[in-house]
Backbone as a chain_set.jsonl record, in Angstrom:
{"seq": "XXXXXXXXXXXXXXXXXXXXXXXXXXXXXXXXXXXXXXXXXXXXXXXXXXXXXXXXXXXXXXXXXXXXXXXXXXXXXXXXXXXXXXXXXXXXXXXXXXXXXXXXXX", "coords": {"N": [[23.669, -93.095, -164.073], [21.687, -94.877, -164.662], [19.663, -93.433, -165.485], [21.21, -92.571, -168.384], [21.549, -95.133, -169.293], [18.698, -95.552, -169.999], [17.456, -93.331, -171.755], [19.087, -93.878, -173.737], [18.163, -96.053, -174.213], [15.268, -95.205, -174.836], [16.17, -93.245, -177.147], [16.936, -95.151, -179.011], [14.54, -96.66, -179.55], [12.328, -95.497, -181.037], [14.176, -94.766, -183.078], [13.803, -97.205, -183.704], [10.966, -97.415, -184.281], [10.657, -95.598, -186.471], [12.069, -96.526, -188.539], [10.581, -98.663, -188.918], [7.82, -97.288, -189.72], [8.696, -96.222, -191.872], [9.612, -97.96, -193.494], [7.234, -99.178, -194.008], [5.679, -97.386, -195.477], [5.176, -97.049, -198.306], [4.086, -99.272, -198.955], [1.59, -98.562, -197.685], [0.792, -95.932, -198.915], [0.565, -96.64, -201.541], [-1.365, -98.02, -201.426], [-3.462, -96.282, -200.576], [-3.124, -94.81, -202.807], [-4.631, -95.876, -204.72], [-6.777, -96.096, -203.89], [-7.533, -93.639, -203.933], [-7.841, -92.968, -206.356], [-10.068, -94.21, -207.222], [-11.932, -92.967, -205.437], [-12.017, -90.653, -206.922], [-12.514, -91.458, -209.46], [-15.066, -91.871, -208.457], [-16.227, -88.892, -208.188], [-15.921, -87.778, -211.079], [-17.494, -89.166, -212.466], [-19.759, -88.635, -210.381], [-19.84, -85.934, -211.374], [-19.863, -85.927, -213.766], [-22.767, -86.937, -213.765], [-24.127, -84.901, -212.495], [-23.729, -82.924, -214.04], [-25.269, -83.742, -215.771], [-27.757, -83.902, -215.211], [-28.413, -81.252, -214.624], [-28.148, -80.123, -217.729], [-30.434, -81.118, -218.765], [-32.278, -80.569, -216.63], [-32.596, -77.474, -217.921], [-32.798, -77.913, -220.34], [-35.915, -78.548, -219.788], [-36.89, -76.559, -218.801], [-36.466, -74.419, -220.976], [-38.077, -75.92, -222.633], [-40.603, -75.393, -221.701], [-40.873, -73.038, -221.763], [-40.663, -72.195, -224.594], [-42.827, -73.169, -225.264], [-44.973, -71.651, -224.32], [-44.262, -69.074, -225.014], [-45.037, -69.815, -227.785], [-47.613, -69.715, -227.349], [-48.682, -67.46, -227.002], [-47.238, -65.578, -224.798], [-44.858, -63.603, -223.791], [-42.065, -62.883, -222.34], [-40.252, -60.846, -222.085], [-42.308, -58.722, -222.961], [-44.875, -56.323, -222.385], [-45.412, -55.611, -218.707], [-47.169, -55.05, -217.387], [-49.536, -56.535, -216.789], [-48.63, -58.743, -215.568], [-48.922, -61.573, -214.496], [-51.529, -62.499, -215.054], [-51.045, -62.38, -217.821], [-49.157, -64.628, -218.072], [-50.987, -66.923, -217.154], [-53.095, -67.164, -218.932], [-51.559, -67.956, -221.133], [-50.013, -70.577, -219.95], [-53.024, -71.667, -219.945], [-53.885, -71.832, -222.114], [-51.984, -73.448, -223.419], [-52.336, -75.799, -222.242], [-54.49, -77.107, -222.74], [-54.053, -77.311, -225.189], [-52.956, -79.435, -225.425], [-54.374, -81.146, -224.195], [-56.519, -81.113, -226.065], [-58.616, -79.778, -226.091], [-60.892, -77.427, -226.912], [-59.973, -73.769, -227.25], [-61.184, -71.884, -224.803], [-63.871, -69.182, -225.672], [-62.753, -65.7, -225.814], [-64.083, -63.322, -223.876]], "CA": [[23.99, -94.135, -165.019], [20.499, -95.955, -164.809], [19.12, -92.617, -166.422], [22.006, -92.841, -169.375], [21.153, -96.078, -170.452], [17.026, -95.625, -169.925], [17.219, -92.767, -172.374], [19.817, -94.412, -175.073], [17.249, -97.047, -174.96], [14.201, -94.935, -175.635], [16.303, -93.51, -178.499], [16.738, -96.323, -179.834], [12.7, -97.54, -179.663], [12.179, -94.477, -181.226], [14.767, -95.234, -184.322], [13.39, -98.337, -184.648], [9.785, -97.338, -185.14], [10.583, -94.499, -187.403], [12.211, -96.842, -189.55], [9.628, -99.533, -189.325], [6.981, -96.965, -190.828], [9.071, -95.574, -193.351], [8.982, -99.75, -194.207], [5.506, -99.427, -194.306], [4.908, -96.044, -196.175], [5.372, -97.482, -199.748], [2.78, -100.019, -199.124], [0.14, -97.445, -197.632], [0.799, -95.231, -200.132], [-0.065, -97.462, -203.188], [-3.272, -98.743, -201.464], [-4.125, -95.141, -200.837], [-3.361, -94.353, -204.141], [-5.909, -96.726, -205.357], [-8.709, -95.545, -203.19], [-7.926, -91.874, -204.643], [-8.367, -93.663, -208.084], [-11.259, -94.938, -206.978], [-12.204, -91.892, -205.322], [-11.505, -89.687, -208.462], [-13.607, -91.985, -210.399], [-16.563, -91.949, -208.327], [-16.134, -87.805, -208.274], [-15.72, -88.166, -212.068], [-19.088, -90.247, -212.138], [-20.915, -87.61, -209.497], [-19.966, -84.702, -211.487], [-21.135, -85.625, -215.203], [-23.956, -86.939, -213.511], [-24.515, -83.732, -211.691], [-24.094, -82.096, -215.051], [-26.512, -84.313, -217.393], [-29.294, -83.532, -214.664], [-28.27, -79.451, -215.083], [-28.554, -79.839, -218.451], [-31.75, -82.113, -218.476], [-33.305, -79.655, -216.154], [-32.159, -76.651, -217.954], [-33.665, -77.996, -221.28], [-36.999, -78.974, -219.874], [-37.295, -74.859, -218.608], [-36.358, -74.157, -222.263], [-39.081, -76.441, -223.614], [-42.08, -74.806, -221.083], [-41.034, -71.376, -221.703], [-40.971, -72.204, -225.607], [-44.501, -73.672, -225.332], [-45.522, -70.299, -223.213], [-44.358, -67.593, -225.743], [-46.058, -70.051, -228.895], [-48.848, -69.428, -226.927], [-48.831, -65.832, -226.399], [-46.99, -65.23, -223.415], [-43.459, -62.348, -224.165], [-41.311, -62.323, -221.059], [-39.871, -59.827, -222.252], [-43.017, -57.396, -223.459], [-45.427, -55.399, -221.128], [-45.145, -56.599, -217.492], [-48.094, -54.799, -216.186], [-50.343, -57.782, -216.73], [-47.884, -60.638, -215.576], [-49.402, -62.726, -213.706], [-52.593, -62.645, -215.974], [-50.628, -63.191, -219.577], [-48.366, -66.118, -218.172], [-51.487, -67.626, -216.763], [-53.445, -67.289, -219.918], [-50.443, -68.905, -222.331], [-50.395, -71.58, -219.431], [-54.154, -72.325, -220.26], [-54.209, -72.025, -223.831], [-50.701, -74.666, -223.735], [-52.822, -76.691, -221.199], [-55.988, -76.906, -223.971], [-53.409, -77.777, -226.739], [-51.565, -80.192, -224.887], [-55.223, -82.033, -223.577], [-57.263, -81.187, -227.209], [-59.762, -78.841, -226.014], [-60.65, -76.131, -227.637], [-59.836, -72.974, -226.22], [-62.678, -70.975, -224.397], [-63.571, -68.199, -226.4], [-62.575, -64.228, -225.263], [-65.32, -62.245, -223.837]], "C": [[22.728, -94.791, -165.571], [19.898, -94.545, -166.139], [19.664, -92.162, -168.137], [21.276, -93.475, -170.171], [19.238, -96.472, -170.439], [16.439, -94.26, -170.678], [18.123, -93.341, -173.985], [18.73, -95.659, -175.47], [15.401, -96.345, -175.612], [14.628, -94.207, -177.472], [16.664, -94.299, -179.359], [15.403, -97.232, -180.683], [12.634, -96.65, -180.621], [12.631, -94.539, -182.744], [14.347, -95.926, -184.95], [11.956, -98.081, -184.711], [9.536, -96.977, -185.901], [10.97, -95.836, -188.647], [11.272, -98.143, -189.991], [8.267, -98.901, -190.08], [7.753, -96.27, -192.042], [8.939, -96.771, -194.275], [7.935, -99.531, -195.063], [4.941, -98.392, -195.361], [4.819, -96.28, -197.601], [4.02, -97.951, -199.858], [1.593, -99.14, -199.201], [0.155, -96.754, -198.616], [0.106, -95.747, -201.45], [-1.668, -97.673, -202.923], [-3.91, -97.672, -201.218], [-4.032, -94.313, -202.013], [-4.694, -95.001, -205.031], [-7.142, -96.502, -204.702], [-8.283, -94.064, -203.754], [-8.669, -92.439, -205.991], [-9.45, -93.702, -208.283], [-12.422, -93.981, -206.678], [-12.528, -90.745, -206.56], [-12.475, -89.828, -209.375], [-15.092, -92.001, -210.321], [-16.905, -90.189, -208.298], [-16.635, -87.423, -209.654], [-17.453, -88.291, -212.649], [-19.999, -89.023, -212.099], [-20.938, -86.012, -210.32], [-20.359, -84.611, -213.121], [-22.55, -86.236, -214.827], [-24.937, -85.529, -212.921], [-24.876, -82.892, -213.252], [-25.229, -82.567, -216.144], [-28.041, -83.646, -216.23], [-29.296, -81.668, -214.767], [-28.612, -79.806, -216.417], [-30.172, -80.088, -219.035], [-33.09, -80.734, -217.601], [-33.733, -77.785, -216.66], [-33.135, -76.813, -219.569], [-35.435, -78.325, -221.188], [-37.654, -77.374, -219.535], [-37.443, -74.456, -220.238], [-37.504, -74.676, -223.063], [-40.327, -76.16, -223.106], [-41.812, -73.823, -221.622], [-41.469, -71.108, -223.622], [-42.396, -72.54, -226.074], [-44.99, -72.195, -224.729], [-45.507, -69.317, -224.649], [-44.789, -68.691, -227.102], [-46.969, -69.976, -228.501], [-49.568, -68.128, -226.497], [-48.409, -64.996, -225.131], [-45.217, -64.52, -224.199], [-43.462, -62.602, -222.992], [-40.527, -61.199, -221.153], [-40.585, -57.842, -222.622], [-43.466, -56.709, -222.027], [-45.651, -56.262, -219.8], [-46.757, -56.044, -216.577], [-49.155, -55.585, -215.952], [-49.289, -59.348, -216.396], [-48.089, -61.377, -215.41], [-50.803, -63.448, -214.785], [-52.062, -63.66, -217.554], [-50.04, -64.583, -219.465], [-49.735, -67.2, -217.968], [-52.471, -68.308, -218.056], [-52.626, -68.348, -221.091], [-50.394, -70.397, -221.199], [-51.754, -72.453, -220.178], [-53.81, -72.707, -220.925], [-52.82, -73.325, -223.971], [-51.513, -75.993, -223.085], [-54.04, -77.638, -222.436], [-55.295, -77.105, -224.645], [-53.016, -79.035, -226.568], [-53.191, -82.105, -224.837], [-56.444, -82.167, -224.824], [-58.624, -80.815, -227.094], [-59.634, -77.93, -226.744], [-60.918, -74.724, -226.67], [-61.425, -72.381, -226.269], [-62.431, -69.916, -225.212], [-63.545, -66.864, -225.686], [-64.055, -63.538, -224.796], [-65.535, -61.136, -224.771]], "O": [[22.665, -95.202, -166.729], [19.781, -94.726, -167.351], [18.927, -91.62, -168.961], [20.628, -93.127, -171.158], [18.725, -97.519, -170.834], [15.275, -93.923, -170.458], [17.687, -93.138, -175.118], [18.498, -96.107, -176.593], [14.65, -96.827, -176.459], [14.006, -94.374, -178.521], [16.669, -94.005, -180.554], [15.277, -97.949, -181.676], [13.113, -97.268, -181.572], [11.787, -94.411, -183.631], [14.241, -95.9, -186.176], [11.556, -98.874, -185.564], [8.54, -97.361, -186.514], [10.17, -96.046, -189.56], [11.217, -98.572, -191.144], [7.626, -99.598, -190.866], [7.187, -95.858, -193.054], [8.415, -96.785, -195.389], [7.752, -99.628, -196.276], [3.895, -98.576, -195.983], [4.176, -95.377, -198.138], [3.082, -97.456, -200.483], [0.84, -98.925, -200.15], [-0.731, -97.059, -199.415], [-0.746, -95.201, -202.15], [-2.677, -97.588, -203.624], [-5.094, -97.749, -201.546], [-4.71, -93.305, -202.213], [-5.468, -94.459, -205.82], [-8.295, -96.748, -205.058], [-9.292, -93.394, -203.976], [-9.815, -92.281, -206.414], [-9.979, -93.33, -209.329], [-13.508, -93.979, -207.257], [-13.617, -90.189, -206.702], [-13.13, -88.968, -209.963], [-15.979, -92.072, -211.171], [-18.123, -90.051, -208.408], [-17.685, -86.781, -209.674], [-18.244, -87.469, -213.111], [-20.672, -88.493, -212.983], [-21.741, -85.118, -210.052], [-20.93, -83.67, -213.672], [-23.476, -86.016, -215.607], [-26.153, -85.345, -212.986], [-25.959, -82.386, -213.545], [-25.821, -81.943, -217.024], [-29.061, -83.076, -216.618], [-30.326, -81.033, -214.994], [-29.843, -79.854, -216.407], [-30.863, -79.26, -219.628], [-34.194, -80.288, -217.915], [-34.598, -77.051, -216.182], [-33.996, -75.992, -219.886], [-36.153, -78.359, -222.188], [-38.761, -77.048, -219.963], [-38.566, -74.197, -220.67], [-37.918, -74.052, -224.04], [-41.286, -76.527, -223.784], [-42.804, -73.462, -222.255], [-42.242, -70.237, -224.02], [-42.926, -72.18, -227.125], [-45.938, -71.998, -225.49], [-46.521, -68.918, -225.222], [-44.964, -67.796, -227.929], [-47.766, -70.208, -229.409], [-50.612, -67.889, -225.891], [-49.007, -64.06, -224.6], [-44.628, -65.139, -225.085], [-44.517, -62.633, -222.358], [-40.168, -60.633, -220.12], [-40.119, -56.703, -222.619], [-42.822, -56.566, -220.987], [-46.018, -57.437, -219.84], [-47.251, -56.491, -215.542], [-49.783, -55.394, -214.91], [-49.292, -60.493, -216.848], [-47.59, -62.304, -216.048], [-50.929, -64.624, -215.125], [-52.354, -64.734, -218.08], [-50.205, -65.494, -220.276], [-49.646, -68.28, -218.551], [-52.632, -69.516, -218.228], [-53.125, -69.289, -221.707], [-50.811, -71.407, -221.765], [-51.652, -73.521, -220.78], [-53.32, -73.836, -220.889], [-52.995, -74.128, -224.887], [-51.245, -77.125, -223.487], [-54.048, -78.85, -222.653], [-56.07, -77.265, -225.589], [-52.733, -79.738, -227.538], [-53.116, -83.288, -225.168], [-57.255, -83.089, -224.738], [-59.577, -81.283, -227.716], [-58.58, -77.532, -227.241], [-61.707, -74.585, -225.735], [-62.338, -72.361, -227.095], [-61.302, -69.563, -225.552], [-64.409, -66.807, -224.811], [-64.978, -63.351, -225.589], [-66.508, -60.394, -224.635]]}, "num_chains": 1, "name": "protein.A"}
Protein backbone atom coordinates (compact mmCIF):
# COMPACT_ATOMS: atom_id res chain seq x y z
CA UNK A 1 0.00 0.00 0.00
CA UNK A 2 2.83 2.42 1.29
CA UNK A 3 4.55 1.59 -2.17
CA UNK A 4 1.04 2.51 -4.15
CA UNK A 5 0.72 5.74 -2.80
CA UNK A 6 4.81 6.61 -2.81
CA UNK A 7 4.73 6.06 -6.54
CA UNK A 8 1.18 7.92 -7.38
CA UNK A 9 2.92 10.63 -5.59
CA UNK A 10 6.12 10.69 -7.58
CA UNK A 11 3.79 10.69 -10.61
CA UNK A 12 2.31 13.31 -9.71
CA UNK A 13 5.80 15.53 -8.86
CA UNK A 14 6.66 14.55 -12.09
CA UNK A 15 3.25 16.04 -13.82
CA UNK A 16 3.65 18.91 -12.02
CA UNK A 17 7.13 19.84 -13.14
CA UNK A 18 6.53 18.96 -16.70
CA UNK A 19 3.85 21.32 -16.69
CA UNK A 20 5.62 24.00 -14.78
CA UNK A 21 8.35 24.11 -17.68
CA UNK A 22 6.10 23.93 -20.43
CA UNK A 23 4.89 27.40 -18.28
CA UNK A 24 8.18 28.51 -18.65
CA UNK A 25 9.11 27.52 -22.31
CA UNK A 26 7.38 30.56 -23.99
CA UNK A 27 9.30 32.89 -21.90
CA UNK A 28 12.81 31.14 -22.57
CA UNK A 29 12.11 30.90 -25.89
CA UNK A 30 11.54 34.65 -26.69
CA UNK A 31 14.65 35.66 -24.63
CA UNK A 32 16.53 33.07 -26.59
CA UNK A 33 15.16 34.28 -29.56
CA UNK A 34 16.60 37.62 -28.93
CA UNK A 35 20.08 36.48 -28.18
CA UNK A 36 19.91 34.53 -31.70
CA UNK A 37 18.96 38.06 -33.07
CA UNK A 38 21.62 39.33 -31.46
CA UNK A 39 23.71 36.53 -32.29
CA UNK A 40 22.81 36.67 -36.08
CA UNK A 41 23.67 40.24 -36.03
CA UNK A 42 26.97 40.02 -34.59
CA UNK A 43 27.65 36.94 -37.31
CA UNK A 44 26.18 39.38 -39.88
CA UNK A 45 28.76 42.11 -38.61
CA UNK A 46 31.83 39.31 -38.46
CA UNK A 47 31.17 38.16 -41.86
CA UNK A 48 31.05 41.52 -44.03
CA UNK A 49 33.78 42.43 -41.96
CA UNK A 50 35.60 39.28 -42.77
CA UNK A 51 34.75 40.05 -46.35
CA UNK A 52 35.82 43.93 -46.66
CA UNK A 53 39.32 42.72 -45.22
CA UNK A 54 39.31 39.76 -48.24
CA UNK A 55 38.59 42.21 -50.49
CA UNK A 56 40.97 44.98 -49.06
CA UNK A 57 43.66 42.40 -49.02
CA UNK A 58 42.90 41.00 -52.34
CA UNK A 59 43.08 44.54 -53.94
CA UNK A 60 46.30 45.57 -52.32
CA UNK A 61 47.97 42.03 -54.14
CA UNK A 62 46.32 43.45 -57.31
CA UNK A 63 47.91 46.88 -56.85
CA UNK A 64 51.78 45.27 -56.13
CA UNK A 65 51.53 42.88 -58.86
CA UNK A 66 50.24 45.84 -61.21
CA UNK A 67 53.22 47.99 -60.10
CA UNK A 68 55.59 44.71 -60.81
CA UNK A 69 54.54 43.95 -64.47
CA UNK A 70 54.67 48.23 -65.21
CA UNK A 71 57.94 47.60 -64.23
CA UNK A 72 58.99 44.77 -66.24
CA UNK A 73 58.21 41.83 -64.39
CA UNK A 74 55.47 38.99 -66.79
CA UNK A 75 54.29 36.27 -64.45
CA UNK A 76 53.28 34.74 -66.97
CA UNK A 77 56.52 34.94 -69.57
CA UNK A 78 59.88 33.00 -69.23
CA UNK A 79 60.26 31.49 -65.72
CA UNK A 80 63.81 30.51 -66.02
CA UNK A 81 64.99 33.75 -64.48
CA UNK A 82 62.27 34.13 -61.66
CA UNK A 83 63.63 34.99 -58.91
CA UNK A 84 66.03 37.50 -60.72
CA UNK A 85 63.12 39.38 -62.98
CA UNK A 86 60.63 39.72 -59.93
CA UNK A 87 63.51 41.05 -57.95
CA UNK A 88 64.60 43.48 -60.56
CA UNK A 89 60.76 44.99 -61.20
CA UNK A 90 60.78 45.05 -57.26
CA UNK A 91 63.87 47.46 -57.46
CA UNK A 92 63.06 49.47 -60.32
CA UNK A 93 59.15 49.97 -58.40
CA UNK A 94 61.26 50.59 -55.21
CA UNK A 95 63.43 53.61 -57.20
CA UNK A 96 60.08 54.98 -58.61
CA UNK A 97 58.23 54.85 -55.58
CA UNK A 98 61.50 56.66 -53.46
CA UNK A 99 62.66 59.06 -56.77
CA UNK A 100 65.90 57.60 -57.51
CA UNK A 101 67.00 57.04 -60.55
CA UNK A 102 67.43 53.66 -61.59
CA UNK A 103 71.06 52.19 -61.64
CA UNK A 104 72.09 51.81 -65.01
CA UNK A 105 72.48 47.98 -66.80
CA UNK A 106 75.92 46.72 -67.13
Amino acid sequence: MKFKQLSIFAVSAIMASSLLSVSALPAHAAASDAGASNAATSKQELKAQKKAERKARRAKKNAELKTLEQNGYNPAGNQTDYPQNLQNAQQKAQQKATGQKPASAP
